[in-house]
Residue, then its C-alpha position, 0 to 999 in steps of 0.5 A: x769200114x770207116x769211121x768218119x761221121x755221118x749228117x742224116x737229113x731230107x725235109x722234114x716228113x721225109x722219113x728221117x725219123x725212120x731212117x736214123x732208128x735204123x742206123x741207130x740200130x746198127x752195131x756200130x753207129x750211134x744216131x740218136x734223137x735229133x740235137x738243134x745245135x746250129x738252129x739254136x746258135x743261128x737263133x732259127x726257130x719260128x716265134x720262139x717266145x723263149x728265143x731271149x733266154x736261149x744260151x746262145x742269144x743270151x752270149x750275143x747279147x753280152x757282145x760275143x759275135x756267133x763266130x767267137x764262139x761257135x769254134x769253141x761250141x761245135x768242138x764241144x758237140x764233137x766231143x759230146x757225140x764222142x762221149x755218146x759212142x763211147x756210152x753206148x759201145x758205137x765206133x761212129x756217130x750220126x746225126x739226125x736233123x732236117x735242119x742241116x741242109x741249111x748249116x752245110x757249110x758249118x759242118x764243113x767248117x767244123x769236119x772238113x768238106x770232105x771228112x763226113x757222110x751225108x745221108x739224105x732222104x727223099x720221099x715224094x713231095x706231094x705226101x711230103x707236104x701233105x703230111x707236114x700240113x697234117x702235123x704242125x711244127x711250130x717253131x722249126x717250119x713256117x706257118x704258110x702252105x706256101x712258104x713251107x714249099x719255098x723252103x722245101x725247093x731251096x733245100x732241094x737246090x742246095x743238095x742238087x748243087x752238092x751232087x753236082x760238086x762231088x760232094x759225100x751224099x748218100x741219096x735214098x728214096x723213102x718210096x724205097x725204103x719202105x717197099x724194100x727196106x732191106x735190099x735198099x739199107x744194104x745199099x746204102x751202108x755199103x754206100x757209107x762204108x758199113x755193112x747192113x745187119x739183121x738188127x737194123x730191120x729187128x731192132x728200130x722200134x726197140x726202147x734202146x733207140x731212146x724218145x726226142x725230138x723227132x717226129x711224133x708219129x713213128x710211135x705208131x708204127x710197129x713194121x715199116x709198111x707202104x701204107x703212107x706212100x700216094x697218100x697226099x693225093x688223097x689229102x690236098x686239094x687239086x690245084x695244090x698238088x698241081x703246083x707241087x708237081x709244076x714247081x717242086x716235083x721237078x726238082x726232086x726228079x733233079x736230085x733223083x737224076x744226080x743221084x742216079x736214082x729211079x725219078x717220080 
């Protein structure tokens, strides 16, 4: 077992949601709902309208550079997540969020390159945008069909690239999960250095994994089932889902490839 953190991420619609109440189940791992640290020091949120308020841009706004204070800051989450594992009995912690793709390189930063777990996700980019088109995020994606594929394929080269670099990644395909969930969870934690336990699959919807921001739907959801898998299909139009297969599915099988995982 180790206890060295764990970055949970996948596009948004992947599953993350599902997969952190399931590592938040486990005896040793606290992964609570997601906190938008970076995105909210970066000021990246879409047509926020209360983005001049925000701590952050307010301390810019005094003259402080995002590199003045983002050591201090990011020091602060640790011992904030530290806090957290101390709270709730955990000896390691997790955190959730899509967004991490994006601030890899201030993770590395604030833990070391190779001082961290990074758990992704991976589910098929068809029911991905299907179901990111079905339910709005307002300010944390873009407002265009098109724009949110673009922003889809370039954190798929970003995580592509990291394989490819021997980097910490933790590569799970939602498919998976779903179908099988305990053979594929026992895989992975044996992946991070933990063992799977029966409370991950009994204890995921239980009200200790607590309520945030993640996605609304997973209380919906009582048993992990299938249901949702080639449901995209049934959702977009033709010419749509024949551009996802021609521009994004390929890179998806990429990273499925790197990863040594069953391609789409």
């Amino acid at each position: 077992m180790r206890n060295t953190p764990i970055i949970v991420t996948g596009f948004y619609r992947s599953g993350t949601t599902l997969l952190r109440r399931l590592l938040d189940a486990h005896s040793r791992i606290y992964c609570g709902p997601q906190i938008k640290f970076f995105s909210n020091v970066f000021g990246d949120s879409f047509d926020d309208p209360l983005a001049s308020n925000r701590l952050f841009r307010t301390l810019e706004d005094q003259g402080l550079a995002t590199q003045e204070f983002l050591p201090f800051w990011g020091e602060a989450l640790l011992k904030t997540y530290d806090l957290l594992c101390k709270k709730y009995q955990k000896q390691r912690w997790a955190d959730k969020n899509p967004d991490s793709i994006r601030y890899l390189p201030q993770w590395d930063d604030l833990l070391g390159r190779d001082c961290y777990d990074i758990v992704y996700i991976q589910r098929h980019p068809v029911d991905t945008l299907a179901s990111l088109a079905e339910i709005e995020f307002k300010y944390s994606v873009p407002e265009s069909f098109d724009a949110k594929m673009e922003w889809y394929m370039t954190d798929l080269k970003t995580i592509i690239e990291r394989l490819q670099n021997g980097s910490n990644i933790h590569v799970i395909r939602y498919e998976d999960l779903v179908f099988d969930p305990k053979a594929n969870l026992t895989r992975l934690m044996h992946s991070i250095g933990e063992s799977f336990e029966d409370c991950m699959l009994n204890g995921w919807q239980s009200s200790e994994r607590r309520r945030g921001i993640e996605d609304p739907m997973i209380d919906t959801r009582k048993i992990i089932d299938a249901d949702s898998v080639g449901r995209g299909y049934d959702m977009l139009y033709e010419e749509v889902i024949d551009e996802i297969e021609e521009r994004v599915l390929p890179l998806c099988n990429t990273l499925l490839d790197c990863a040594s995982l069953r391609t789409y």
